[in-house]
C-alpha positions in Angstrom: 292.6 -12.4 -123.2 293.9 -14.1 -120.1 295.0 -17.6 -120.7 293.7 -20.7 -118.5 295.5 -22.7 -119.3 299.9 -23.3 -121.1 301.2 -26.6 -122.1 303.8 -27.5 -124.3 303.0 -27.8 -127.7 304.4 -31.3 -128.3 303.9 -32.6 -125.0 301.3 -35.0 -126.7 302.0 -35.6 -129.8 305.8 -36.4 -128.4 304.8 -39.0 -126.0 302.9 -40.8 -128.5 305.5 -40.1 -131.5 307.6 -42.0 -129.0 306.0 -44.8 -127.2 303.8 -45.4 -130.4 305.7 -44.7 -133.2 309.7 -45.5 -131.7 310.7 -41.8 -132.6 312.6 -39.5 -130.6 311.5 -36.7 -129.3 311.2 -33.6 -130.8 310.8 -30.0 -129.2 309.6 -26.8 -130.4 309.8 -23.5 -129.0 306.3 -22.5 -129.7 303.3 -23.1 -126.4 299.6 -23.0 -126.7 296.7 -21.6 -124.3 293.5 -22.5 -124.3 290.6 -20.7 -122.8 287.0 -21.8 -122.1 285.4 -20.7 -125.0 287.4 -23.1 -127.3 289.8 -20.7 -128.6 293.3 -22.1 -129.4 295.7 -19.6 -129.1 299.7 -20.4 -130.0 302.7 -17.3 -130.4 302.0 -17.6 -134.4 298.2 -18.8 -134.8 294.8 -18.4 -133.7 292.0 -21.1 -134.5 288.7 -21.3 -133.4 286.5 -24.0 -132.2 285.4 -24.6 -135.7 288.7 -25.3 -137.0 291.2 -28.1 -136.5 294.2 -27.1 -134.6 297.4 -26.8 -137.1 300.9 -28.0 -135.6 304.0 -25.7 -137.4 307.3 -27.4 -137.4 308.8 -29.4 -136.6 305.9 -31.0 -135.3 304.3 -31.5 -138.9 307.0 -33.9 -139.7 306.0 -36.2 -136.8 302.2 -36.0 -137.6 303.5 -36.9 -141.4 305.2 -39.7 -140.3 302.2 -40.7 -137.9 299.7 -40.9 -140.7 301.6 -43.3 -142.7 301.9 -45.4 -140.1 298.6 -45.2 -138.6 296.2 -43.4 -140.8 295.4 -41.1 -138.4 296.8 -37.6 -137.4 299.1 -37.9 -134.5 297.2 -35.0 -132.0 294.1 -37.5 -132.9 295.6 -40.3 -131.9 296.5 -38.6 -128.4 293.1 -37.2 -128.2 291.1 -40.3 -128.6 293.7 -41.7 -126.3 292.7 -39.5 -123.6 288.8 -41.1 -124.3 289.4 -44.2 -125.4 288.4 -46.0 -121.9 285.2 -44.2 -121.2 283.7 -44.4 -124.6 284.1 -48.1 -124.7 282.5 -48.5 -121.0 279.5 -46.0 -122.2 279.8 -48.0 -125.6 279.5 -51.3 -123.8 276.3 -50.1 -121.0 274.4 -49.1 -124.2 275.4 -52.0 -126.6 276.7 -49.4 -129.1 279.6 -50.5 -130.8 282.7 -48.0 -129.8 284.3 -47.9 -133.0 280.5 -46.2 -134.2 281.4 -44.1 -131.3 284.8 -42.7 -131.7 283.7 -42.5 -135.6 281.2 -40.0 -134.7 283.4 -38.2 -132.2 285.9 -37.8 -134.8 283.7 -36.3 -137.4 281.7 -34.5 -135.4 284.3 -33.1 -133.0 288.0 -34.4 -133.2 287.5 -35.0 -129.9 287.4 -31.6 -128.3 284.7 -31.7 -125.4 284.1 -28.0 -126.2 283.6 -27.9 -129.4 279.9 -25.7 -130.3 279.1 -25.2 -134.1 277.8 -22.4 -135.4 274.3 -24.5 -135.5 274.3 -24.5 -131.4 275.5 -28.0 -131.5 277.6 -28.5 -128.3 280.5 -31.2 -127.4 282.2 -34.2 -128.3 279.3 -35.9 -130.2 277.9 -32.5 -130.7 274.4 -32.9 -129.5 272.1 -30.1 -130.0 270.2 -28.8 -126.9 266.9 -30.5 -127.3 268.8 -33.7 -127.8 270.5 -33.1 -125.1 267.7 -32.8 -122.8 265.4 -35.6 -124.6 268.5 -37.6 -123.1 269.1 -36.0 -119.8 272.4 -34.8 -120.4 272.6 -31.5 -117.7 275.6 -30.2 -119.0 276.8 -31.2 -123.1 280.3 -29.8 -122.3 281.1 -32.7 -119.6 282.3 -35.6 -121.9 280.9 -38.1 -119.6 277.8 -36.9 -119.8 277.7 -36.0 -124.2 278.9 -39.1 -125.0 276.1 -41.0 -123.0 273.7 -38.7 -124.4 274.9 -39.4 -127.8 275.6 -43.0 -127.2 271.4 -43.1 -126.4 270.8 -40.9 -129.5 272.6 -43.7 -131.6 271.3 -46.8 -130.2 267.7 -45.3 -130.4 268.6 -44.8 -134.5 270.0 -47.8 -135.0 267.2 -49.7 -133.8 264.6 -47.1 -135.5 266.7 -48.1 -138.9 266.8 -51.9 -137.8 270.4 -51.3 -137.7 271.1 -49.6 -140.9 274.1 -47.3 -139.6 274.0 -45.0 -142.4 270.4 -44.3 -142.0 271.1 -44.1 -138.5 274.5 -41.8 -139.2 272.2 -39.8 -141.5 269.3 -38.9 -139.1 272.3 -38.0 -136.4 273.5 -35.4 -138.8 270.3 -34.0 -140.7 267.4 -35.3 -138.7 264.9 -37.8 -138.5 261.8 -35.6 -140.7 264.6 -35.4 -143.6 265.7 -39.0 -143.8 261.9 -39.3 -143.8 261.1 -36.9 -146.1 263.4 -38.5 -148.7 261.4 -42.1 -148.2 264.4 -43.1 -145.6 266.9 -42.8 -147.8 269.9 -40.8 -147.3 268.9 -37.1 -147.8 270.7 -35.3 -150.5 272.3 -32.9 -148.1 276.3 -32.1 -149.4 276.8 -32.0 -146.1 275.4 -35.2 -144.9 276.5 -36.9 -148.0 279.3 -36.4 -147.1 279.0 -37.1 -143.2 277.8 -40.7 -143.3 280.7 -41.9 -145.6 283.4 -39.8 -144.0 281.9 -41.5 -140.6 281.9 -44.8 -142.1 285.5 -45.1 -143.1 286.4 -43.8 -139.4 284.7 -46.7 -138.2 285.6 -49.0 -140.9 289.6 -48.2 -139.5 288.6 -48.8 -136.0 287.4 -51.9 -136.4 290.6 -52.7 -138.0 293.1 -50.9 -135.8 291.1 -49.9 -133.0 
């Protein structure tokens, strides 16, 4: 499989371990290609587009030393770097709050615009194709265009919900017929019981830290 595209493992998570975190930089031997389809591909592992990448050492030590500082992962922290100023224009043109937004992103995708689920659900705020074009969104791999889409999808919940987010987090993940199958209560899904709080504490940090 021809490779698209080869960059340094740590050249993200060592600029940030640096300018964010004061450490010094630390290289490893190993590089990583990516290809279209959303396959990671590194001289030791392979991970799919359902699967969080996973850093060998020495680069696990600096994402250790990342979360205690920060909470988050390091290679998240980069990644919702990379987003950070369009989601908080699209959050701001569709009076959704961003820190809702980058929760979602994180749970749904960790921020990888090419993400697709096993379920058909396709980019950063994994929209599946008829929410997609219910919102207009030509092409769900464009981040732009995904999280505007999404960003729509939300606002419309939260105001269906009168601005219940976990309702609203609830009918993103399992649909609006089950939240109202189960008198619009949270359905007893083990998967989206375990969405909307796992969504919630993202944003809950957000708020906090940004």
């Amino acid at each position: 499989m021809k490779a698209l595209e080869r960059v340094p493992l740590l050249s993200a998570v060592t600029f940030i371990a640096v300018s964010v975190l004061g450490m010094q930089p630390v290289w490893a031997e190993e590089s990583i290609s990516t290809t279209g389809a959303g396959t990671v591909n590194s001289s030791n592992i392979q991970i799919d587009s359902d699967h969080p990448a996973m850093i060998p050492e020495p680069a696990a030590q600096i994402v250790a030393v990342s979360e205690a500082y920060t909470g988050k992962p390091l290679y998240q922290i980069a990644d919702k770097m990379i987003y950070d100023r369009m989601v908080n224009r699209i959050a701001r043109t569709y009076g959704v709050e961003s820190a809702l937004l980058h929760a979602v992103i994180s749970v749904e995708s960790r921020y990888r615009p090419a993400a697709i689920s096993r379920a058909g659900a396709i980019g950063l705020m994994q929209l599946m194709p008829k929410t997609a074009k219910r919102y207009g969104v030509a092409d769900p791999l464009d981040p732009m265009q995904n999280v505007r889409g999404g960003a729509r999808y939300l606002r419309y919940l939260l105001k269906k919900y009168h601005n219940d987010r976990n309702l609203a987090l609830a009918a993103y993940n399992a649909g609006e017929a089950s939240v109202a199958k189960y008198g619009n209560q949270i359905p007893p899904y083990p998967e989206t019981t375990d969405y909307v709080p796992r969504v919630m504490e993202y944003y809950r940090r957000y708020l906090v830290k940004g």
